[in-house]
PDB file as gemmi writes it, atoms N, CA and C in Angstrom:
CRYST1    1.000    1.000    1.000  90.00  90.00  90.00 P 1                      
ATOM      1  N   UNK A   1       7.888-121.544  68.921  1.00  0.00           N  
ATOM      2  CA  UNK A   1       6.609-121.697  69.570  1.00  0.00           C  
ATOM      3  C   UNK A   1       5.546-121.287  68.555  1.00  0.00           C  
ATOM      4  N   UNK A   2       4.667-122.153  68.233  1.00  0.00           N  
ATOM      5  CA  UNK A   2       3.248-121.568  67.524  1.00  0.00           C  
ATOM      6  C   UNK A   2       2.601-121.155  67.785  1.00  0.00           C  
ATOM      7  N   UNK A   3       1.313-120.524  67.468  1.00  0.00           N  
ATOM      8  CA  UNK A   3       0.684-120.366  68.030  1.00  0.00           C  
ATOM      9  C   UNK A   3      -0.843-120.513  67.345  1.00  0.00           C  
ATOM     10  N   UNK A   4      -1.921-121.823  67.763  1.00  0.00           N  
ATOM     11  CA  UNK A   4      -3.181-122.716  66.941  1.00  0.00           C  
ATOM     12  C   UNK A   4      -4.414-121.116  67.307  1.00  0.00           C  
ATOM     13  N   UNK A   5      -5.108-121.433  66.521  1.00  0.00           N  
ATOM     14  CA  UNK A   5      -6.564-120.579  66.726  1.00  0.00           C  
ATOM     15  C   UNK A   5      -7.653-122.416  66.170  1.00  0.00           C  
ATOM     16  N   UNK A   6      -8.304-122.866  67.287  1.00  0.00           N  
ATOM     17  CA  UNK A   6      -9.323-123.506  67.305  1.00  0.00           C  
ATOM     18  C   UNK A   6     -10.650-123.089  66.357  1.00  0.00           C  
ATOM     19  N   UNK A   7     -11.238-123.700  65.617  1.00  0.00           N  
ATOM     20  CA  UNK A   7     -12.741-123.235  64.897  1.00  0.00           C  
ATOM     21  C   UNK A   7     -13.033-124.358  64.924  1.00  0.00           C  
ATOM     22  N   UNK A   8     -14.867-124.550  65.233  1.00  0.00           N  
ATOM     23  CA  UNK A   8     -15.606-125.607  64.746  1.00  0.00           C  
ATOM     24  C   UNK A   8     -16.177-125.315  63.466  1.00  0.00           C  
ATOM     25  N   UNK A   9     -16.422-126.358  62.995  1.00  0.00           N  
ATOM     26  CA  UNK A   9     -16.571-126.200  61.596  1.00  0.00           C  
ATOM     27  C   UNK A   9     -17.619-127.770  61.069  1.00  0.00           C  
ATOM     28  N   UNK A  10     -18.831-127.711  60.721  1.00  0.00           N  
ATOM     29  CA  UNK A  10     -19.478-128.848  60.591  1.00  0.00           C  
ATOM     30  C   UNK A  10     -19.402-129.804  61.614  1.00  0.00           C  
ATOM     31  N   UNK A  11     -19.487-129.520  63.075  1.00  0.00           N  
ATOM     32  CA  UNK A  11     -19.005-130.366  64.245  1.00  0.00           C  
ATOM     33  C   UNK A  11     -17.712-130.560  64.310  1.00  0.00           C  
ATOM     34  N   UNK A  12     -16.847-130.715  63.811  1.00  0.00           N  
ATOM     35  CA  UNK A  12     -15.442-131.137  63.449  1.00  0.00           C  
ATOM     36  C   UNK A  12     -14.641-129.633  63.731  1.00  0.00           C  
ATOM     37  N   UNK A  13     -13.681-130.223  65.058  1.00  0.00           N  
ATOM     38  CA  UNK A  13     -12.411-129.275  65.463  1.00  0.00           C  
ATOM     39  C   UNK A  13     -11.626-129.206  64.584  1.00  0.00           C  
ATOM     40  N   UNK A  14     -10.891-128.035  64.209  1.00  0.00           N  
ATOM     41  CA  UNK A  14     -10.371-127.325  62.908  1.00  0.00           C  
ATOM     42  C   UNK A  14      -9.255-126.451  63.663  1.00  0.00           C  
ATOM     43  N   UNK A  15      -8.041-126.783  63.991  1.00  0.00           N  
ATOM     44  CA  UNK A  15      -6.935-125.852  64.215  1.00  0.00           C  
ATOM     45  C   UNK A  15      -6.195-125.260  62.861  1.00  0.00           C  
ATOM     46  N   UNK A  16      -5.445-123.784  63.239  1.00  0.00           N  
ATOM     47  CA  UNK A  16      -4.912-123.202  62.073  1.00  0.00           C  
ATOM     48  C   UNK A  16      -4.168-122.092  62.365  1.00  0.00           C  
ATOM     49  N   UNK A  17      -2.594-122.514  61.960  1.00  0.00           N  
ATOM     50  CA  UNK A  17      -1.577-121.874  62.571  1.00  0.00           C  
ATOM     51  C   UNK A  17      -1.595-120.391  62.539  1.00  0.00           C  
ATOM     52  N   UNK A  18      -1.919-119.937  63.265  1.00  0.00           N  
ATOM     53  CA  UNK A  18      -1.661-117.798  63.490  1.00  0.00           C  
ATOM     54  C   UNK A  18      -0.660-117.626  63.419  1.00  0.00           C  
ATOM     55  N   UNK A  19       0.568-117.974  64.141  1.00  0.00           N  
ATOM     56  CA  UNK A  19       1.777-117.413  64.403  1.00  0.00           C  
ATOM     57  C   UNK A  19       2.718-118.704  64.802  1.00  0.00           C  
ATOM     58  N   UNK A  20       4.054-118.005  64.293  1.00  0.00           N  
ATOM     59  CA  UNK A  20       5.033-118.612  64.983  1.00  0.00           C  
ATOM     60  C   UNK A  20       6.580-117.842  65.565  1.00  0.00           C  
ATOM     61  N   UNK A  21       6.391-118.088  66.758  1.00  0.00           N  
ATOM     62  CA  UNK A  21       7.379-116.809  67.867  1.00  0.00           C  
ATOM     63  C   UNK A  21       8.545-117.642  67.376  1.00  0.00           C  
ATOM     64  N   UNK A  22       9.921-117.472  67.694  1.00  0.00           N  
ATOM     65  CA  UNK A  22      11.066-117.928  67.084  1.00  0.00           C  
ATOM     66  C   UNK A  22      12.125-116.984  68.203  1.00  0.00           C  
ATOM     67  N   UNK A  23      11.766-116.590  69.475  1.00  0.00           N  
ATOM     68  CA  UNK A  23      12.492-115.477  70.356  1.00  0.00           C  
ATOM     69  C   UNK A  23      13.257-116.662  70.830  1.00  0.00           C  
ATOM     70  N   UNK A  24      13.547-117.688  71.043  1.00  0.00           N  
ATOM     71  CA  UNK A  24      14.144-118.127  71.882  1.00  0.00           C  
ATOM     72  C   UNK A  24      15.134-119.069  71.795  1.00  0.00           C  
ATOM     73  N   UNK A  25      15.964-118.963  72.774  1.00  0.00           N  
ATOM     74  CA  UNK A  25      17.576-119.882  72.599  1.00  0.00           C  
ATOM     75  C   UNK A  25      17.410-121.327  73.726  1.00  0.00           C  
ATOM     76  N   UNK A  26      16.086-121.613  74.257  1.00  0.00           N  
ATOM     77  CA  UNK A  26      16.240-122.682  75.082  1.00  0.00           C  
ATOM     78  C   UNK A  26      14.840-123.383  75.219  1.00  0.00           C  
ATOM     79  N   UNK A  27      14.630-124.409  75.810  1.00  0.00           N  
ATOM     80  CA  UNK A  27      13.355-124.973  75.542  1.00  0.00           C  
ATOM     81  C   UNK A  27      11.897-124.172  76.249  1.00  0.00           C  
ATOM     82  N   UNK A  28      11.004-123.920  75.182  1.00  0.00           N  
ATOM     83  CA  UNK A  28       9.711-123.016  76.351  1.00  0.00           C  
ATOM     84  C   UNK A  28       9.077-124.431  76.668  1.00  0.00           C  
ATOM     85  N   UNK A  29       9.058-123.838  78.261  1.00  0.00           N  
ATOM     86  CA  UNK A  29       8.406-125.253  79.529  1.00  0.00           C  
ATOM     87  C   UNK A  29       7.120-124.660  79.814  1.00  0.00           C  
ATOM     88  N   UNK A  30       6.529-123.193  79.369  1.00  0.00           N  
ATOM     89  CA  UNK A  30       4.902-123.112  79.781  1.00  0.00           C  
ATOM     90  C   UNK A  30       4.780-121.917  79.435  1.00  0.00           C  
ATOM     91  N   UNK A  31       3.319-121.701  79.150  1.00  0.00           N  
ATOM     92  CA  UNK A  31       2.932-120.580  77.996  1.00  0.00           C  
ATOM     93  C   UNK A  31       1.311-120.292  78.912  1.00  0.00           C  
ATOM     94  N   UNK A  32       1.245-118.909  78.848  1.00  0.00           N  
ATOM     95  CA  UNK A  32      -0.251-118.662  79.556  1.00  0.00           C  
ATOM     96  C   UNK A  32      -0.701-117.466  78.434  1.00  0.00           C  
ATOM     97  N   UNK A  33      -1.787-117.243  78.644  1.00  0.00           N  
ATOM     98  CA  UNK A  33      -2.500-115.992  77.894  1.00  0.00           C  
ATOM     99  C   UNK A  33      -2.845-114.856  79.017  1.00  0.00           C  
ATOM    100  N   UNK A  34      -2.401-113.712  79.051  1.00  0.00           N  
ATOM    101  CA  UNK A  34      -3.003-112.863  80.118  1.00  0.00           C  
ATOM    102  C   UNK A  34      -4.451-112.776  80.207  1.00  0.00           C  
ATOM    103  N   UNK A  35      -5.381-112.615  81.530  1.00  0.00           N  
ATOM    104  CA  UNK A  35      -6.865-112.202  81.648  1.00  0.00           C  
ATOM    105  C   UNK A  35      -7.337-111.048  80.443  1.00  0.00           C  
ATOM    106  N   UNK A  36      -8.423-111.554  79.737  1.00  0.00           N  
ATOM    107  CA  UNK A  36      -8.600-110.329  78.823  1.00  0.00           C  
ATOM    108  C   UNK A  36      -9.160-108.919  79.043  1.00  0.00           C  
ATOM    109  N   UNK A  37      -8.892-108.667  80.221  1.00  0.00           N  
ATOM    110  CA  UNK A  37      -9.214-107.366  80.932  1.00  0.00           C  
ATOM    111  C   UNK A  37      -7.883-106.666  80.261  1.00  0.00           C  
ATOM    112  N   UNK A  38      -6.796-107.184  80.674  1.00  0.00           N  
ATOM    113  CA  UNK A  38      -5.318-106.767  80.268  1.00  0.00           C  
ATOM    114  C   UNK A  38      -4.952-106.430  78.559  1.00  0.00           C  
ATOM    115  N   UNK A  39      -5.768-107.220  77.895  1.00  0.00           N  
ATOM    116  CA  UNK A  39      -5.658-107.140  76.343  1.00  0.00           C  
ATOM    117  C   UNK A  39      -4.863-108.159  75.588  1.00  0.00           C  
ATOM    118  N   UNK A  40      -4.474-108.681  74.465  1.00  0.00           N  
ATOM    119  CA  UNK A  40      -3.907-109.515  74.100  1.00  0.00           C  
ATOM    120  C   UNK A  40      -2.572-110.183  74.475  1.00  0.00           C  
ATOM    121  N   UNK A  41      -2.115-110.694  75.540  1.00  0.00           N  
ATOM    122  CA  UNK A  41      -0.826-110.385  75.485  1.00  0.00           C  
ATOM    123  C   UNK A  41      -0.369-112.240  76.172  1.00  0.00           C  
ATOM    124  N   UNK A  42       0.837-113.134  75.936  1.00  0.00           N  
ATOM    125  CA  UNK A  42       1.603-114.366  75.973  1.00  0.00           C  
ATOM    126  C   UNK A  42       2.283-114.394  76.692  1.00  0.00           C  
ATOM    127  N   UNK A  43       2.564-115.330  77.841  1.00  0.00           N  
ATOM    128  CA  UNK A  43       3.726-115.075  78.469  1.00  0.00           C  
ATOM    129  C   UNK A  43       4.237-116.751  77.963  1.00  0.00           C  
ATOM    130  N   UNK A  44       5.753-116.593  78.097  1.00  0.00           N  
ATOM    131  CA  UNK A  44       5.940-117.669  78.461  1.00  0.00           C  
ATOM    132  C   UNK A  44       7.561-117.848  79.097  1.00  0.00           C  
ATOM    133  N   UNK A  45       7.712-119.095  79.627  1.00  0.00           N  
ATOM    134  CA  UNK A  45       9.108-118.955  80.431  1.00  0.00           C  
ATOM    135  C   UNK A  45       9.731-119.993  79.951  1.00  0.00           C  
ATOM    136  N   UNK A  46      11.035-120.494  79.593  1.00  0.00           N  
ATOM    137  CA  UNK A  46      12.154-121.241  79.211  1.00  0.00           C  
ATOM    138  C   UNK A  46      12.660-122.041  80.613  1.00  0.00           C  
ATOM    139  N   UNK A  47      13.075-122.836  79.872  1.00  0.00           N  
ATOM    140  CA  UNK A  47      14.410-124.138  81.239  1.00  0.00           C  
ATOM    141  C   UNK A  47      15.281-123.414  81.537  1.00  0.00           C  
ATOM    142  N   UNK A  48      15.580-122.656  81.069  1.00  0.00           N  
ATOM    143  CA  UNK A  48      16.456-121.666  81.993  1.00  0.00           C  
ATOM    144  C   UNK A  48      15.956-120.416  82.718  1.00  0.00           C  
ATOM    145  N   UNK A  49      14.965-120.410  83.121  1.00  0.00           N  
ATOM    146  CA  UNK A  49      14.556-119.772  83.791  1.00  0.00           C  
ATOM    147  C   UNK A  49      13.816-118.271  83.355  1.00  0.00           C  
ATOM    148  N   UNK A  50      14.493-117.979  82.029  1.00  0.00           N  
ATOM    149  CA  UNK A  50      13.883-117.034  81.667  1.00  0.00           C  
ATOM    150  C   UNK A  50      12.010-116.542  81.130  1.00  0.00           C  
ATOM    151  N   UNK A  51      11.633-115.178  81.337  1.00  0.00           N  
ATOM    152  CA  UNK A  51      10.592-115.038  80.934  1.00  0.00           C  
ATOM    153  C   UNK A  51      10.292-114.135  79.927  1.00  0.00           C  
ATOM    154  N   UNK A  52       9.194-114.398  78.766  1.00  0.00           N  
ATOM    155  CA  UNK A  52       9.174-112.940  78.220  1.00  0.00           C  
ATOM    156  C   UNK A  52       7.830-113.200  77.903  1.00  0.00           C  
ATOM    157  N   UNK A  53       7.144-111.774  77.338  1.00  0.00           N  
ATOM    158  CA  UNK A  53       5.418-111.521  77.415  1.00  0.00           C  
ATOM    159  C   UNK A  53       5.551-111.011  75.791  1.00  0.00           C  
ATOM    160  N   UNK A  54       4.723-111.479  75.068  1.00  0.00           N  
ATOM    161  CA  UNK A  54       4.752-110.556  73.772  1.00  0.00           C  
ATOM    162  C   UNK A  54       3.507-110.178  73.430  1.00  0.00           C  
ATOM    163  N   UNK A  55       3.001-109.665  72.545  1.00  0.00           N  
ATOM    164  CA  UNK A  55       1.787-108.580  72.358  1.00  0.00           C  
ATOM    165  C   UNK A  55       1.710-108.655  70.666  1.00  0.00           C  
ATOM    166  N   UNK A  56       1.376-108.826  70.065  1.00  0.00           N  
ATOM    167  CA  UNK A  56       0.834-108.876  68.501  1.00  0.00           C  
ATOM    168  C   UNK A  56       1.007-107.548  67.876  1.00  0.00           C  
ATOM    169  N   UNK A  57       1.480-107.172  66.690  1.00  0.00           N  
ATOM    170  CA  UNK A  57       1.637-105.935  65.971  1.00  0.00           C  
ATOM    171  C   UNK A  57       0.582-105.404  65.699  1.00  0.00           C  
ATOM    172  N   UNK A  58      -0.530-106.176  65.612  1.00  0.00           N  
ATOM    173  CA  UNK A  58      -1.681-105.598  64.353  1.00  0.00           C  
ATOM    174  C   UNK A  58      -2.889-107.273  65.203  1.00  0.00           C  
ATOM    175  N   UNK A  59      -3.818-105.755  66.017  1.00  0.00           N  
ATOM    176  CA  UNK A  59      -5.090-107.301  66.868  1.00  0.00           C  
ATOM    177  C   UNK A  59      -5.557-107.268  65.680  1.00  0.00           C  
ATOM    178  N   UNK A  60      -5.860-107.132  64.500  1.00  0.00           N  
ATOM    179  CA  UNK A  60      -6.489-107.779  63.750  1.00  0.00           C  
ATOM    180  C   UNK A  60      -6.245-109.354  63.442  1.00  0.00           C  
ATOM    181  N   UNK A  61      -5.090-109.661  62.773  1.00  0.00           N  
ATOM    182  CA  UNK A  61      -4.719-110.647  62.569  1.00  0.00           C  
ATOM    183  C   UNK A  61      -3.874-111.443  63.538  1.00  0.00           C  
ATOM    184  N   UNK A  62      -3.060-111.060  64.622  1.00  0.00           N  
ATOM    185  CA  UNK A  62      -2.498-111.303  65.252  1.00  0.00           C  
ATOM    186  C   UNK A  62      -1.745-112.797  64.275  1.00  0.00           C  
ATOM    187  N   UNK A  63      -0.936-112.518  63.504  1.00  0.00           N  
ATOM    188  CA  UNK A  63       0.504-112.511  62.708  1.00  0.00           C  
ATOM    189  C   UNK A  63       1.422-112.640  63.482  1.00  0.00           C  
ATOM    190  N   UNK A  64       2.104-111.584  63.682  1.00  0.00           N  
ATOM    191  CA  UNK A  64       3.136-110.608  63.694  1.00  0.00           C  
ATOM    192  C   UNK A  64       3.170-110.588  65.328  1.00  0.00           C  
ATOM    193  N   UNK A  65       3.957-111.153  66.837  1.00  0.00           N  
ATOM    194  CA  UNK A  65       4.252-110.735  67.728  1.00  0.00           C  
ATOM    195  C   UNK A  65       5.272-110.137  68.102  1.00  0.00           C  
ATOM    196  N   UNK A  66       5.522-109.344  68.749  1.00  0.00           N  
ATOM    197  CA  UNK A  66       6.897-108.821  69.658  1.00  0.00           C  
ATOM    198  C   UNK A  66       6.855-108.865  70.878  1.00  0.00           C  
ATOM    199  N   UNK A  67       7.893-108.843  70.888  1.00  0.00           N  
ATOM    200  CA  UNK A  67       8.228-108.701  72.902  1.00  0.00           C  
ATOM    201  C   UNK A  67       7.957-107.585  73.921  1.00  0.00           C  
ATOM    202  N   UNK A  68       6.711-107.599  74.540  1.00  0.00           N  
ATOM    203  CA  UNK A  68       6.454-106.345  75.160  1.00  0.00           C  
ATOM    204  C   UNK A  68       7.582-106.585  76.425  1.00  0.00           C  
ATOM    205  N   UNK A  69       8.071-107.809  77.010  1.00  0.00           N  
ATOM    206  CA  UNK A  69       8.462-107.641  78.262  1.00  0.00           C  
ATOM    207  C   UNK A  69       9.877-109.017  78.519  1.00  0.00           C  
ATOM    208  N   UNK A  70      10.899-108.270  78.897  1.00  0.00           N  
ATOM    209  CA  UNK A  70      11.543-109.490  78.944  1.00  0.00           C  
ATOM    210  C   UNK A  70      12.439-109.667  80.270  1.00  0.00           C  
ATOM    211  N   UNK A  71      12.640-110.501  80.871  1.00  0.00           N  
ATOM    212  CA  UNK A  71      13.234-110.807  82.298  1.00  0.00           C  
ATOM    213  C   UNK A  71      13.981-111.667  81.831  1.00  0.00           C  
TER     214      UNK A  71                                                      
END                                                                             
């Protein structure tokens, strides 16, 4: 799973890869961003039913995710 950061740039949309998650053994079917009251944090869930939430090492760059939560 990647993850794009959007910039405009001279009118012209400009994506540019931040991250790429690699947690998973089955296809991810949907990906949300938590409310930013909560702070940085991804969920997303697999065809098999599974879910997990991850959280960035370092909000600066947000690089680097891990798994804050996994079901």
């Amino acid at each position: 799973m990647n993850i794009w950061q959007e910039k405009r740039e001279d009118g012209k949309l400009i994506w540019t890869s931040r991250a790429k998650i690699q947690d998973f053994s089955d296809s991810v079917e949907d990906i949300s961003f938590c409310p930013k009251v909560y702070g940085l944090k991804l969920a997303a869930t697999t065809l098999n039913g599974r879910m997990k939430i991850f959280e960035p090492t370092d909000y600066a760059n947000n690089i680097n995710w891990y798994i804050f939560y996994h079901k």
